[in-house]
C-alpha positions as CSV (number, residue, x, y, z in Angstrom):
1,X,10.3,37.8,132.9
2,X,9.7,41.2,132.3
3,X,11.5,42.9,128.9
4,X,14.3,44.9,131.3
5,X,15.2,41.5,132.8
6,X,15.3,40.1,129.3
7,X,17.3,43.3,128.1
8,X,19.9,42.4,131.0
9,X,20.3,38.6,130.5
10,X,21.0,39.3,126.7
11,X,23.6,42.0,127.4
12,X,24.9,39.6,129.7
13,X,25.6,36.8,127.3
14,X,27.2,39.2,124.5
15,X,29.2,40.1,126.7
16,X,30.6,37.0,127.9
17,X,30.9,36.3,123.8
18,X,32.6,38.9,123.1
19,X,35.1,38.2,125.9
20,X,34.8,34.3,124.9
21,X,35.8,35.5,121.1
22,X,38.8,37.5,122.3
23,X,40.4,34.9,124.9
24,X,42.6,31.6,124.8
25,X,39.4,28.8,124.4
26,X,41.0,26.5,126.7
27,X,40.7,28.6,129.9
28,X,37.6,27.9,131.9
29,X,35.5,31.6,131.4
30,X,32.3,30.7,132.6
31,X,33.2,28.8,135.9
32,X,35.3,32.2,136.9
33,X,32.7,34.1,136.6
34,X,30.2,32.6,138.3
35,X,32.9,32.7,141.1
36,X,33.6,36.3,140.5
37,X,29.3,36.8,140.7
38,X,29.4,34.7,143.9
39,X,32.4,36.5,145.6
40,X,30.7,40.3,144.5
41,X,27.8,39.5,146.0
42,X,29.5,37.9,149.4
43,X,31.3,41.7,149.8
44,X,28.4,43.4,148.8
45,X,29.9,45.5,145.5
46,X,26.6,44.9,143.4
47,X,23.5,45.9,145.6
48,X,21.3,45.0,142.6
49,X,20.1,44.8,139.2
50,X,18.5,48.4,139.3
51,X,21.0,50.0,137.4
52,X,21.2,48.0,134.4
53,X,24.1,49.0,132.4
54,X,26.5,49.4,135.4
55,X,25.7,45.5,136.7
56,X,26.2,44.5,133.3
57,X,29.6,46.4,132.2
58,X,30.6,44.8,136.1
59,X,30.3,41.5,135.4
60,X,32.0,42.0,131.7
61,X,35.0,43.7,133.4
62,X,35.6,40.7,136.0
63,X,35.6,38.5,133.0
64,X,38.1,40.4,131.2
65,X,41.5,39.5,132.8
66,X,44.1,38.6,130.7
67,X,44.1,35.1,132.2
68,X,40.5,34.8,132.1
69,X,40.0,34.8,136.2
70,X,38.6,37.3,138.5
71,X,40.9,37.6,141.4
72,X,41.0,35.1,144.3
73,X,39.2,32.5,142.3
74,X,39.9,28.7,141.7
75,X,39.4,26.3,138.9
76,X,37.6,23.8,137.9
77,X,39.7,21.4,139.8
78,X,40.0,23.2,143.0
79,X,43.5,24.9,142.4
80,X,43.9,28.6,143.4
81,X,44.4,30.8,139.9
82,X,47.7,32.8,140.1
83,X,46.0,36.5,140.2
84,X,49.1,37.9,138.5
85,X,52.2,40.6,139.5
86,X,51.0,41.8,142.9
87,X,50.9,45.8,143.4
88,X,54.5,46.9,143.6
89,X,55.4,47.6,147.3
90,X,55.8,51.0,149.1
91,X,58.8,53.2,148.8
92,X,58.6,55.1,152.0
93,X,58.6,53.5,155.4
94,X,58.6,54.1,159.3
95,X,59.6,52.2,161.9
96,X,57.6,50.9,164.9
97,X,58.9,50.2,168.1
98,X,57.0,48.3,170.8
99,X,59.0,46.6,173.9
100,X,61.7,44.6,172.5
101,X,61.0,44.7,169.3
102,X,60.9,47.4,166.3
103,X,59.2,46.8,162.3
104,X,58.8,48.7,159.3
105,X,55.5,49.8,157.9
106,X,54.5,51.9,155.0
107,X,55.0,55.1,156.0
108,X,51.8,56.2,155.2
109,X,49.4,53.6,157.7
110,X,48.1,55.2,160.4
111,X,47.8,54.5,163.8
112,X,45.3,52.9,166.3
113,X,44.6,50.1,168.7
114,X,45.3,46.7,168.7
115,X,43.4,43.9,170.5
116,X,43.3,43.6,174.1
117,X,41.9,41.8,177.3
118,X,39.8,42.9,180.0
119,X,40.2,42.6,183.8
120,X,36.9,40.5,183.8
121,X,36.7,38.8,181.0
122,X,40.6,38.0,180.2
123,X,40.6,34.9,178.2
124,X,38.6,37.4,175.4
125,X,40.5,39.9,173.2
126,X,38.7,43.0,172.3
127,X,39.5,46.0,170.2
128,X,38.4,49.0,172.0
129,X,38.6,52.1,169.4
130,X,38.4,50.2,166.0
131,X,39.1,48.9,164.3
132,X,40.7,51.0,161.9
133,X,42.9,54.1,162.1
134,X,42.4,56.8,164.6
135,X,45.3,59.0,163.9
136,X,46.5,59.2,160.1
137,X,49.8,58.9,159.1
138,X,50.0,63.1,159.2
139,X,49.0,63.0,162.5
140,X,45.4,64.0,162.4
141,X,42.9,62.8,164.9
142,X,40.5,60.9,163.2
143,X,38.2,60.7,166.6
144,X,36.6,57.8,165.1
145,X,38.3,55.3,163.4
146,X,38.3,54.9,160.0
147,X,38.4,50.9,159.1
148,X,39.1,51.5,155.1
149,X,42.9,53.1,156.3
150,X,45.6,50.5,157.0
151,X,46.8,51.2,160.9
152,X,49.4,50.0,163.1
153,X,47.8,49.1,166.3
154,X,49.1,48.3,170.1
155,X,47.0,46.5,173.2
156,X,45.7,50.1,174.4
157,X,42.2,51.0,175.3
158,X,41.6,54.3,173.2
159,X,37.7,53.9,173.6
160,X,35.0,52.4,175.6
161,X,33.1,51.6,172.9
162,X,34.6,48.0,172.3
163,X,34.2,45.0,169.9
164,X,35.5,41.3,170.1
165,X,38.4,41.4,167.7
166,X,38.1,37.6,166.6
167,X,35.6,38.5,164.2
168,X,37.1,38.4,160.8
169,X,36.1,41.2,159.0
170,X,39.2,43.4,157.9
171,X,38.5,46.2,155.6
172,X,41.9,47.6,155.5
173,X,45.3,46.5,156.5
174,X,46.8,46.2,159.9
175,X,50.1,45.5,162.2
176,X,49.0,44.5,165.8
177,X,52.7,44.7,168.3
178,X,52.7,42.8,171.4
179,X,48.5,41.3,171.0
180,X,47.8,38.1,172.9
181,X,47.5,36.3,169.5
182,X,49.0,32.9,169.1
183,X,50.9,32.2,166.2
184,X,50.2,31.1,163.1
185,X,48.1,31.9,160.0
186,X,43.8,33.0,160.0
187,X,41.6,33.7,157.4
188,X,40.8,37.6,158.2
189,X,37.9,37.9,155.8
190,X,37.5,40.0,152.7
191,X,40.6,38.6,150.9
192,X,43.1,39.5,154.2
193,X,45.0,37.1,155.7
194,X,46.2,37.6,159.1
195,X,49.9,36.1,160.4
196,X,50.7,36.5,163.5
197,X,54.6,35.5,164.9
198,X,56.8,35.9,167.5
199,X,59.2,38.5,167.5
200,X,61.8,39.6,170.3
201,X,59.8,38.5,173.1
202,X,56.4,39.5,171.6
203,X,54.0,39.0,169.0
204,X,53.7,40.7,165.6
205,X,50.5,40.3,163.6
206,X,49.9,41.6,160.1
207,X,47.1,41.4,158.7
208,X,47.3,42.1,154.3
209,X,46.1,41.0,151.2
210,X,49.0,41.1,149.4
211,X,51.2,38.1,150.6
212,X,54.5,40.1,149.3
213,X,53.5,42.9,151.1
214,X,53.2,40.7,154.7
215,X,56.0,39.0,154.2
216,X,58.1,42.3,153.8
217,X,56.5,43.6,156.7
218,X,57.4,40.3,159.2
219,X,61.1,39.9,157.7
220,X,61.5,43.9,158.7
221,X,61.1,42.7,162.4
222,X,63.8,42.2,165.2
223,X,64.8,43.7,168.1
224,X,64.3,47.3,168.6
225,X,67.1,49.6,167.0
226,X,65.3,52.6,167.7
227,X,67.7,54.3,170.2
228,X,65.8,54.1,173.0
229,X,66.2,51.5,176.0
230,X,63.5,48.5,175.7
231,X,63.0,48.6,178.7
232,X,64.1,51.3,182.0
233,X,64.2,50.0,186.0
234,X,62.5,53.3,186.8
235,X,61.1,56.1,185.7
236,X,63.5,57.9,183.2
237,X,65.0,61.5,185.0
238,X,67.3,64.5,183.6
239,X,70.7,63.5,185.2
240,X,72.8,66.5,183.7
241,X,72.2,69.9,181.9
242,X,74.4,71.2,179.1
243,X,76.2,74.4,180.8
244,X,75.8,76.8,177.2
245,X,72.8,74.9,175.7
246,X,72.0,74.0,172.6
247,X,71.5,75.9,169.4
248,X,69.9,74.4,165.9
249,X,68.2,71.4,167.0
250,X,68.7,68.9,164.4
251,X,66.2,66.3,165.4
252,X,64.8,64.8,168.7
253,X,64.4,60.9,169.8
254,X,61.3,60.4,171.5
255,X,60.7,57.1,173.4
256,X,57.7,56.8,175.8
257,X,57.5,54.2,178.7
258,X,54.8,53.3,180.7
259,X,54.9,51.0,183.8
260,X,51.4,48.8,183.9
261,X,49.8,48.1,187.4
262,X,51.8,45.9,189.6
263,X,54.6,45.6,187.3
264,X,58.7,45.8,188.4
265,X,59.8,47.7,185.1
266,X,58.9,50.8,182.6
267,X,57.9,49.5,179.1
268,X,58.6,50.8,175.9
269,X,55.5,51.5,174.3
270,X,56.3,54.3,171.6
271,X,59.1,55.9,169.8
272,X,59.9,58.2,167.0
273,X,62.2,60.6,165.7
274,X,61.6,64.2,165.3
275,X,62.9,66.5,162.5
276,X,64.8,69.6,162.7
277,X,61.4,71.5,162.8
278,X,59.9,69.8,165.5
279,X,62.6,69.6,167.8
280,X,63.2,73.5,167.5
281,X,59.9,74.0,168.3
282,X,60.1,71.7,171.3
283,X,63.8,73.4,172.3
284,X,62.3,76.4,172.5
285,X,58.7,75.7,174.6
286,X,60.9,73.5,177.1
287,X,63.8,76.3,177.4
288,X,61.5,79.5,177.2
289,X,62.6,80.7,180.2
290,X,58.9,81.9,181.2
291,X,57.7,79.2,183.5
292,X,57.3,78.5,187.2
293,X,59.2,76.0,188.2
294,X,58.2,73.0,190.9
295,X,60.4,70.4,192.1
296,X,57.8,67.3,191.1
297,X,55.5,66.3,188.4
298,X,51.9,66.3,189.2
299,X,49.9,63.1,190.3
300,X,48.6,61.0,187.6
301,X,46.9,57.9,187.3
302,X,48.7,56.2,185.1
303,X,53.0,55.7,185.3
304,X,54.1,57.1,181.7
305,X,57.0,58.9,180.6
306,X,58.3,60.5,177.5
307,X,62.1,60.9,177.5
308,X,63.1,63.5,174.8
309,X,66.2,63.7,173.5
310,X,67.5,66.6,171.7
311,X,70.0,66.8,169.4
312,X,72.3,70.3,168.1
313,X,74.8,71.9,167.9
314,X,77.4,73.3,170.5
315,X,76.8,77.1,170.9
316,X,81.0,77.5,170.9
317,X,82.2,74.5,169.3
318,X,81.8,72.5,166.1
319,X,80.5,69.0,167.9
320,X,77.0,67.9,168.5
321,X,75.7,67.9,171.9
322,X,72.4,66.3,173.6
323,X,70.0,67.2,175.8
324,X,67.5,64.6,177.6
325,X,64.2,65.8,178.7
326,X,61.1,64.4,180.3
327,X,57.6,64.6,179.7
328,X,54.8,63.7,181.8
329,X,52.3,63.5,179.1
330,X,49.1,63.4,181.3
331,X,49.7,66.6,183.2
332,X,51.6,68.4,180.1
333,X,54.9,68.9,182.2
334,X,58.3,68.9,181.8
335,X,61.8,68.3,183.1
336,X,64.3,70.4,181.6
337,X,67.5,70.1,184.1
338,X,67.9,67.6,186.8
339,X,65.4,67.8,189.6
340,X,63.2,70.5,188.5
341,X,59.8,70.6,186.1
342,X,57.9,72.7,185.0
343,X,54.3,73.7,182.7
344,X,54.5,72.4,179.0
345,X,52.5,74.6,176.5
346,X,50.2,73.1,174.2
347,X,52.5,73.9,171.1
348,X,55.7,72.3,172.7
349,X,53.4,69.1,173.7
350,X,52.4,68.8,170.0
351,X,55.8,69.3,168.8
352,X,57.0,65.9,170.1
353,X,53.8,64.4,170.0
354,X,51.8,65.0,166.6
355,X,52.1,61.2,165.6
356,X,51.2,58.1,166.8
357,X,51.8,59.0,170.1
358,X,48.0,60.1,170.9
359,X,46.7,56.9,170.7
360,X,49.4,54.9,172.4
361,X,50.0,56.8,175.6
362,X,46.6,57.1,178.1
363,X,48.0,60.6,178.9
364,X,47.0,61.9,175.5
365,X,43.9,59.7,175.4
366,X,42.7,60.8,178.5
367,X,39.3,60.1,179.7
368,X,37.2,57.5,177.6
369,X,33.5,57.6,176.9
């Protein structure tokens, strides 16, 4: 044994005296450390003994819980060590909507996919574009996901690139709506637990380390109260124009549908409200007066919709009024008034759709590769 391994071993054990002198002597310190040394080297935190000191002070600080455990670890008997007041919860949330069913997350998860089944292979689930978040909560693209930011996730394809999803491996947390997941309870990996239930005619999957946390999350879920129709037996249309228009736009309700391949109805797959910013800015590029109007949207190869609805004021009365609109997202279109359409710019497009939308509607995924 050379001296710096000798150096190391006897830092080591003053260390664990000093923490022996300093604790209750009828907890169990050595056994929970060994644990905690076997559970940093299963997630990799310690690479080595290179640097000295910092492997030292480590280990020391795993040890120095007030109940004498490292997290996650059992006793000598087997039991699982209570690791003490879980990290308080969020106070700001959003609600997601998918189908039938709508949940609260923290508000500040992003979004991406969640796993899904191919054509030739269905029986498999795969995650194609994760995992992780590709869109953060402030609606930046990420363009590849980023698997250390907790994401809310829905069966979509946002990538070729494509991994079997049964692999447990979490390195963040997640909320899956509508996967082909049974229920009940798996062992995620890396402290995560993943619970998967049904909810409102689909599935809802959450995936945390914090059991508070995921039990917050599930008991948030039940049918969808987020305005918009579950479901629509077509496409949605603009059936009437307000005769003076709007002014101050207060907000918008957003809720995209898409109809899959060989399906009767249009899903909902997407919703959101906009603030009095957003929906001004999307009042104004759908009611610019500048564009050529066409009596159809363009051909796409995939059925989605985005039915906007916006919300201000009467321009000669006191009472709020609404307007619907209706976005093809694919060929950046829109219907403003009852059978006609017209261009979308790309500012009035981002209006209603910097959010999760970009990864949960193929329009704004477009190609993959």
């Amino acid at each position: 044994m050379s001296d710096e391994d000798t150096g190391l071993e006897e830092a080591f054990r003053a260390g664990l005296q000093r923490r022996a002198d300093d604790v209750d002597t009828t907890v169990s310190v050595v056994p929970a450390a060994r644990a905690a040394v076997r559970r940093r080297r299963r997630r990799r935190v310690v690479a080595g003994l290179a640097a000295t000191g910092v492997a030292a002070a480590m280990v020391t600080a795993v040890v120095v819980r007030d109940d004498g455990h490292a997290p996650g670890t059992k006793d000598p008997d087997g039991v699982a060590v209570d690791p003490g007041p879980a990290e308080p919860l969020p106070s700001q949330w959003r609600t997601e909507t998918w189908h039938g069913m709508s949940v609260d997350v923290p508000a500040d998860w992003g979004w991406g996919v969640a796993p899904t089944s191919m054509s030739f292979e269905p029986e498999e689930q795969y995650l194609c574009g994760g995992p992780g978040a590709l869109v953060d909560s402030d609606g930046r693209n990420r363009v590849n996901p980023v698997e250390t930011l907790p994401w809310v996730g829905r069966p979509n394809m946002a990538s070729d690139l494509c991994m079997q999803s049964a692999r447990p491996d979490a390195r963040a947390a997640y909320v899956w709506l509508g996967a082909a997941i049974e229920p009940g309870t798996v062992d995620a990996g890396n402290g995560y637990t993943q619970e998967t239930v049904d909810v409102a005619g689909t599935t809802l999957t959450v995936a945390t380390q914090d059991a508070e946390l995921r039990e917050r999350i599930i008991s948030s879920a039940g049918p969808t109260d987020s305005g918009c129709a579950p479901s629509l037996a077509s496409a949605p249309t603009v059936e009437m124009m307000l005769t003076e228009g709007l002014r101050d736009p207060s907000s918008a309700q957003v809720c995209a549908y898409r109809k899959e391949e060989g399906a009767s109805t249009w899903e909902l797959v997407y919703a959101t409200t906009l603030d009095a910013a957003q929906a001004t800015t999307y009042h104004s590029q759908v009611y610019d007066g500048g564009r050529e109007w066409a009596p159809d949207f363009c051909d796409t190869y995939v059925a989605e919709r985005v039915l906007v609805t916006i919300v201000g004021d009467d321009p000669y009365g006191d009472t709020e009024v609404t307007q619907d609109t209706v976005v093809d997202p694919q060929c950046g279109e829109v219907s403003g008034s009852p059978g006609m359409v017209s261009p979308l710019s790309a500012k009035g497009m981002r209006a209603w759709s910097h959010n999760g939308a970009q990864v949960s509607l193929y329009g704004l995924i477009g190609p993959m590769g």
